[in-house]
N, C-alpha and C positions, 0 to 999 in steps of 0.2 A: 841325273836320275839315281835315288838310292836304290840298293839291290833291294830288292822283295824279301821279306821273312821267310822260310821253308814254310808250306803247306804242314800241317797237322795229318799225320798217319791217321786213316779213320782205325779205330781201337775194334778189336774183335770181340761178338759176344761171349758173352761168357759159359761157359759148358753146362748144361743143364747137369746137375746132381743126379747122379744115376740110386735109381732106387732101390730100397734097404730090400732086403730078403727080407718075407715075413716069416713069422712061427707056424709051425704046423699047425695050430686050432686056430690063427686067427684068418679072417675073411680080409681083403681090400677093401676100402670104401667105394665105394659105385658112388659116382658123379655124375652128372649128365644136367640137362637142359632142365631148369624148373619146369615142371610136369612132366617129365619125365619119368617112366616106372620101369621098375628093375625086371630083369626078364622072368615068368611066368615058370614056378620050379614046386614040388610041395611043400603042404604049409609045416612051418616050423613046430616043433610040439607044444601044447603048454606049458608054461611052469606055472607053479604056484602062484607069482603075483599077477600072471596073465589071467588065471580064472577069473582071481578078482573085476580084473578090468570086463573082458568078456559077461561077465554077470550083470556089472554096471551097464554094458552099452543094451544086452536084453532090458532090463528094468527100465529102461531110457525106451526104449521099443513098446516096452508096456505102457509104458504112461504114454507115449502118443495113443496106442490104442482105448486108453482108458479115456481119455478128452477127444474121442471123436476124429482123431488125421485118418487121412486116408491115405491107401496106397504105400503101406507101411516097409518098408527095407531095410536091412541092417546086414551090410556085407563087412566079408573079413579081407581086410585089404592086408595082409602081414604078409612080406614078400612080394607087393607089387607097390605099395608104396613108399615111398622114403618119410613120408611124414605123418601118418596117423597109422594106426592098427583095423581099426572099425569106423564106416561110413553108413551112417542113418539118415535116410532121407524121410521125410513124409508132406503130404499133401493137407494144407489147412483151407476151413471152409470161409473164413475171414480173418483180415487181418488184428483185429482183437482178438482172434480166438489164438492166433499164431504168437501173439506177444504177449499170453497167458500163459500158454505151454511153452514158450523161452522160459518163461522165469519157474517154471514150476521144475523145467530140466537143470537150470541153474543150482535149483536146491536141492534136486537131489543128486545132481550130482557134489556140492558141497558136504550133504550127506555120506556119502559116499568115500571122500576123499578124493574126491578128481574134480577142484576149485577148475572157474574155467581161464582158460589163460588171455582168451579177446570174443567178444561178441557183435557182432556188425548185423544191420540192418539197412535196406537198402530203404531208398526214402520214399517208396511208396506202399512201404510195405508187404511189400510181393514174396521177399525173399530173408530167413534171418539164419545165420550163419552163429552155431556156438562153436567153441572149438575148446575142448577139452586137452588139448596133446593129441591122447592116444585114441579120442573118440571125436568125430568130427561130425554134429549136427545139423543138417539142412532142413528147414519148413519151409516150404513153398507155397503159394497160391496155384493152381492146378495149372493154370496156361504157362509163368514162368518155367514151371519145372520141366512142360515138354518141349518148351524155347531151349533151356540151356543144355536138356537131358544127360543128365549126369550117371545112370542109369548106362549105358551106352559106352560112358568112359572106364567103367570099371565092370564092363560086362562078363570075363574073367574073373571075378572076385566070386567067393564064396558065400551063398545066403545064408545067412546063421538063421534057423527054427527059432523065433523069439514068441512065439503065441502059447498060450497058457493050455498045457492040458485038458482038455473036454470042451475049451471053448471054441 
């Protein structure tokens, strides 16, 4: 009988990298669970090209108001989300009217300079989803939107005043 090989040492892992010291002004990046929102602190101040965007996602609020949505919202998600700034929901009375005003929010916000990055529609219509980056559009048919209530998940977010003086 030939002797046996020596077994192989199991090898130890390897030491995690211990982390760098940040700089005084910089933040850690917050990680967590997709869907996950960063914890609820005040909102950051404007800068200048924030207005811009803030302007955009009102004028995006106007136009649903001008073609008829209903149930119009436009919260400031900065600080509680990791992935958009502003969440606009609203309520369409069909789904032709709802794939009118996608493409009317398409152009302006190309107008605008906030081309959109993906648009999705769900196949019946019920539900279309633009997504700007920093502005993230929902039109819903009135039953989906109290199915999914999104409204609820960002009940903490801030309602940004988007309705027209005197109207």
């Amino acid at each position: 009988m030939a002797p046996s090989a020596p077994k192989p040492r199991p090898s130890k892992p390897a030491k995690a990298a211990k982390p760098t010291p940040l700089d005084e002004d910089s933040e850690p990046v917050r990680r967590g669970k997709v869907g996950s929102r960063a914890p609820a602190g005040p909102k950051p101040a404007l800068k200048p090209g924030d207005r811009a965007l803030r302007e955009f996602a009102i004028l995006a609020a106007q136009l649903l108001d001008d073609r008829h949505c209903e149930d119009i919202r436009l919260m400031d998600v900065r600080g509680l989300s990791q992935v958009c700034d502003y969440v606009l929901l609203g309520s369409g009375t069909s789904d032709r009217q709802m794939k009118s005003v996608a493409a009317e929010l398409e152009d302006l916000g190309a107008e605008h300079q906030n081309r959109v990055f993906r648009s999705s529609r769900d196949t019946g219509g019920t539900w279309i989803v633009i997504d700007f980056v920093d502005l993230v559009a929902h039109l819903f048919e009135p039953a989906q939107r109290a199915y999914y209530d999104i409204e609820t998940l960002w009940s903490d977010a801030e309602r940004v005043e988007w309705k027209r003086r005197g109207a």
